[in-house]
N, C-alpha and C positions, 0 to 999 in steps of 0.2 A: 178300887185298885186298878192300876193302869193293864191289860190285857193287848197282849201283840195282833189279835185279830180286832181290834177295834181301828186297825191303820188303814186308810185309804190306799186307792191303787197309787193315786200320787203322790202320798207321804212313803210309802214303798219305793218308788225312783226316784225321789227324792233323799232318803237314806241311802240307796244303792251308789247312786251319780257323786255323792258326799266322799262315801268310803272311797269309793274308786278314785277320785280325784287328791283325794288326801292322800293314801299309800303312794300313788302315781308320786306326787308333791316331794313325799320323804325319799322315796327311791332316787329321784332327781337330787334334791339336795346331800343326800346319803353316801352319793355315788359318783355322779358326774360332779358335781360340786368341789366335792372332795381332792378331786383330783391334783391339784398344786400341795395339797398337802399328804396326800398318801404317794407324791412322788419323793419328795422332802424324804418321809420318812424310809423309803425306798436307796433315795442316796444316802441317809446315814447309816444304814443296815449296810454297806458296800455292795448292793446292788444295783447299782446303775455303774456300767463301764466307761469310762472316758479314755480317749486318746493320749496319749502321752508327749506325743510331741507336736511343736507347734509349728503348723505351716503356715506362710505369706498370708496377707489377708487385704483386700481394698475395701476402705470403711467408704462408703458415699452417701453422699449430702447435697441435697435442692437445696438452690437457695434462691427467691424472690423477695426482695427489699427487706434481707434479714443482716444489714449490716451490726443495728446493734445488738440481737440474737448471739451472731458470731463472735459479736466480739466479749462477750460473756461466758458463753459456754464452749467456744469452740477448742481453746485452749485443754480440758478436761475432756476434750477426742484424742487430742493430739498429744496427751502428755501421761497415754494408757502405759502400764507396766506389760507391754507384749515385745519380742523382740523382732519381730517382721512384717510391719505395718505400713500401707500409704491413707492418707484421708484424699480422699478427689471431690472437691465443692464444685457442683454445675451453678454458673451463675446463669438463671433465666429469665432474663430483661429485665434486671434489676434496676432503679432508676435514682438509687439512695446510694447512699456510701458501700455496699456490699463489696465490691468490688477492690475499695481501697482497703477493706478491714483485711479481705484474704492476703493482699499483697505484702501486704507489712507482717503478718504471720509467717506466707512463706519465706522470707528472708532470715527469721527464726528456725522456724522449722521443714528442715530439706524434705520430709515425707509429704509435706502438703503440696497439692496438686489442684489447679482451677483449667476449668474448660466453661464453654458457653453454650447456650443454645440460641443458633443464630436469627438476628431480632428478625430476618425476612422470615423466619418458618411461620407455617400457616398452620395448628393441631389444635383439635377439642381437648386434649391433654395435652398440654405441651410440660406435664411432669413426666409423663409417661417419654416423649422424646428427651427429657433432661435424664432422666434414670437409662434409656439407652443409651446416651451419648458416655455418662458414666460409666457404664458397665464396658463398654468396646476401650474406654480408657484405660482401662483393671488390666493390671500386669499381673495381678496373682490369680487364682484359681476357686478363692471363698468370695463373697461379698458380704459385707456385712452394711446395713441399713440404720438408719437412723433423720431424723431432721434438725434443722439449723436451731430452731428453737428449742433442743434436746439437750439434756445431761446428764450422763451417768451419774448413778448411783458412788461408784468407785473407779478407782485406775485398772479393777481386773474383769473390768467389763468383758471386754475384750477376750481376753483369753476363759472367761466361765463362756460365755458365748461359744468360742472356738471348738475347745475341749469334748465337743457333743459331735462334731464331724467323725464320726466312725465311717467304716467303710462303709458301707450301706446309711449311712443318712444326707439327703439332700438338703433337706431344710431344718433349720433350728429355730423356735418361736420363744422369744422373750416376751417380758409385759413392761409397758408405757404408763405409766401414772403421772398424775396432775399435781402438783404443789396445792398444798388446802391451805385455808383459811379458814373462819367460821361465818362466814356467810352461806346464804340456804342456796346460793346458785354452786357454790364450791364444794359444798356438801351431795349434791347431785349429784353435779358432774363427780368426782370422787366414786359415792355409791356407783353410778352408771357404769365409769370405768370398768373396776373393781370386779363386777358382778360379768359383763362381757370376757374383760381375761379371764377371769375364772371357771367361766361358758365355755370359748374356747379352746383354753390350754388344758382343761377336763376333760373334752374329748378328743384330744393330739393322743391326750397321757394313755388314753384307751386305744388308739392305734384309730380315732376318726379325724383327722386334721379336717378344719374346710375351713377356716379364716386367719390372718393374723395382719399384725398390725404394721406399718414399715416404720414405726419409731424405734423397734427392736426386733429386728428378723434377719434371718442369714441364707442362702441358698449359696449351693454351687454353682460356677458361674457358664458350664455346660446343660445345667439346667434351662437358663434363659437363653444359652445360644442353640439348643438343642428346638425348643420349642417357637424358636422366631421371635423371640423377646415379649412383646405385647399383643402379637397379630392373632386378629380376633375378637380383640378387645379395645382397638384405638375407637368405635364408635361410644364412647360412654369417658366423660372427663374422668371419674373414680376409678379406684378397683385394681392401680398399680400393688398394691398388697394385698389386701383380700383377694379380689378375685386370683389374683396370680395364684395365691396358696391354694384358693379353692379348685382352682382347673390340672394345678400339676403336684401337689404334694401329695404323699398316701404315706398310709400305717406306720411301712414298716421302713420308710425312707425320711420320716418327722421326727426329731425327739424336742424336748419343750427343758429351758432353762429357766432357773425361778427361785435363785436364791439372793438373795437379798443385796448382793454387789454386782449383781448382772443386771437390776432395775435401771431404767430411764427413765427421768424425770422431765416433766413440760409447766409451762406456766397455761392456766386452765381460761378460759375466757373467761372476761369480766360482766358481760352485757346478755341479759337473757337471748337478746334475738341474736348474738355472736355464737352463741350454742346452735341455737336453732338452726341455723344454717349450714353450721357444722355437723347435725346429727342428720340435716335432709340430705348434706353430700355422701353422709359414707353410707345411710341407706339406699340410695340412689343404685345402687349397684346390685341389692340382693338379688332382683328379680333376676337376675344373671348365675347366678349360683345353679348348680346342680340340683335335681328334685330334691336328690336327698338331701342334699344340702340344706334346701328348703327347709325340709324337713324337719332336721336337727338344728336349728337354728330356732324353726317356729315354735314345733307341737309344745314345750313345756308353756309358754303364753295363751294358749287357748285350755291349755288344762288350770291353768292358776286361772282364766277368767271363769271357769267352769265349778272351779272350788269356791271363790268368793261369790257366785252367784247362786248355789244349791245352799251355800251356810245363811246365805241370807233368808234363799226360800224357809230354810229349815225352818230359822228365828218366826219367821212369818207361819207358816202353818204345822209345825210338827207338834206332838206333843210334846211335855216338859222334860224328860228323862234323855228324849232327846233333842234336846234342846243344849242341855245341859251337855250330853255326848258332843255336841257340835262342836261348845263353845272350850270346852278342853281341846278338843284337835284341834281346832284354829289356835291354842295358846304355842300344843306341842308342834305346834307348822313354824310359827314365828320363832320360837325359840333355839327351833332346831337351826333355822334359816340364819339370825342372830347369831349363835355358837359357829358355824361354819365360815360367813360373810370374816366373824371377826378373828377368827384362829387362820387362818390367810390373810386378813390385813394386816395383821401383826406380823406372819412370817416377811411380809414384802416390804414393811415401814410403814405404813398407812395407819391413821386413826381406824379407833374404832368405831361402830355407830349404836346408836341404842335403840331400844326395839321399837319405839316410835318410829323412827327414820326407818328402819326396817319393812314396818307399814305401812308406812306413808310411800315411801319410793318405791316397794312392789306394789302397789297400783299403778300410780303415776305416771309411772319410766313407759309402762306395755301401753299407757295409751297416747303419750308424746311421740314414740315410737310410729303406732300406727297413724296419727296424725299427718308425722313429717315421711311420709311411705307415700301416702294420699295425694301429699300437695306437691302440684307442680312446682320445677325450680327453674330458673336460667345458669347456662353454662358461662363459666368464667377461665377454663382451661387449668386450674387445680380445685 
């Protein structure tokens, strides 16, 4: 009969490191996880406040050789159910049609506004000077963000977005999703998405902002003139979003929108190494983040590598009673992770995933991650 003192000192830290990382596991997906969806249930109980009436608002839009971008979706900026709206497209050395697509729009529509960023400027971001040229063009007092290859979700984009400017909030953080497919690169990026907004906007919801994303985000526009726009940050091409959110949003000046007609939509890259380059840029910037920041951004990856690597010891040296312990908490990890990933992708439109992809992309994701962390990039100005 199996007896508890027959256990090694190391099958003893071995069980200890297990537990601990596992509760760790559930409290994170429990909790911070949850968050898009215990906000949900927050605004249908009538507690969350929104403003009532709707003030001006300047939507803005980079745009580099996205004429036929705009010419697809731009129209579904411009044709929001808000009633005090400009859209301002920065064109920045676009060398494609971009240019003609805005022209002929605004002759349609009187809100639409283009400016440049002039072809002599010399910037390691010269989105970062395209988002300022924009923002000093902004006759109204919100800004509202978005990119050329973006589409809302609906025409009330706009005003779910707005509606969260109470007196006391600076910042509003929406979520960005990718158009799927059933291809495994689509399927990734998708999970990847997914799992970062709901990183994110999970700890807005708790009163910890420190990233978001510029396909769907709003600030006051004393915010950016308050703070000297980007200074501080023009030596790094990234970080016109993130970073911005991480260095001046806090608790109780953030609230997070996240119901299913305030979603933006993007078309996802086709080409593995088109991701990759995409996931090296917007990493590129963490090390810039606040410790804390750090922090909350990192610690749950070093505990999920810490859970998969004591379940494996377990398998390998525990005895069978626990062995068997293990291999239910790794079911009830997945499952739980599963149930949560998929009752938010459903709230947003998103497919759902199945617990394969589940396990399979929580490994894979944290070490593509650290990979594209690791490896140097060259700057191309966005």
């Amino acid at each position: 009969m199996f007896e508890l003192s027959a256990l090694t000192l190391l099958e003893i830290i071995l069980i200890i490191g297990f537990g601990l990382t596992f509760f760790v596991e559930l409290f994170y997906w429990l909790y911070i996880m949850l968050g898009i969806w215990r906000h949900r249930q927050h605004v249908k109980a009538g507690k969350v406040a929104y403003r009532e009436d709707q003030p001006g608002v300047s939507v803005i839009i980079c745009a580099r050789n996205e004429g036929r971008n705009l010419l697809n979706y731009l129209p579904a900026v411009l044709e929001q159910k808000y009633p005090v709206f400009e859209v301002i497209v920065i064109d920045d050395g676009s060398i494609d049609n971009t240019h003609d697509v805005i022209t002929i729009y605004s002759q349609k529509y009187s809100n639409l506004h283009i400016t440049f960023v002039p072809r002599e400027a010399r910037a390691l971001s010269s989105k970062k000077l395209a988002i300022t040229l924009g923002v000093k063009a902004a006759r109204y007092d919100y800004l509202l963000f978005t990119d050329a290859d973006c589409v809302p979700e609906s025409d009330l984009w706009i005003a779910n977005m707005m509606r969260n400017f109470t007196d006391d909030t600076d910042f509003v953080l929406g979520y960005g999703a990718y158009f799927e497919d059933k291809t495994h690169l689509s399927r990734l990026i998708s999970f990847d998405t997914l799992t970062i907004g709901m990183q994110y906007l999970g700890y807005a919801e708790i009163g910890i902002p420190y990233m978001g994303v510029g396909r769907n985000m709003a600030y006051r526009k004393r915010v950016f003139m308050d703070n000297r726009g980007f200074a501080g940050m023009l030596g790094v091409m990234a970080g016109d979003d993130d970073l911005f959110v991480n260095r001046y949003a806090t608790g109780k000046g953030t609230r997070i929108e996240v119901t299913p007609e305030s979603v933006i939509w993007s078309p996802a890259k086709k080409r593995h190494s088109s991701w990759w380059q995409q996931k090296r840029r917007h990493l590129s910037v963490s090390p810039l983040y606040t410790a804390t920041s750090k922090f909350i951004a990192g610690w749950e990856c070093v505990v999920r590598f810490f859970f998969y690597a004591t379940f494996l010891c377990m398998l390998y040296v525990s005895k069978w009673p626990f062995i068997m312990v293990a291999m239910l908490c790794m079911l009830i990890k997945l499952l739980t992770e599963e149930s949560v990933i998929n009752r938010t992708a459903r709230q947003l439109g998103q497919h759902r995933f199945a617990l394969w992809n589940v396990l399979y992309f929580d490994i894979v994701i944290p070490v593509v991650n650290l990979i594209a962390m690791l490896t140097p990039r060259r700057h191309n100005g966005w």
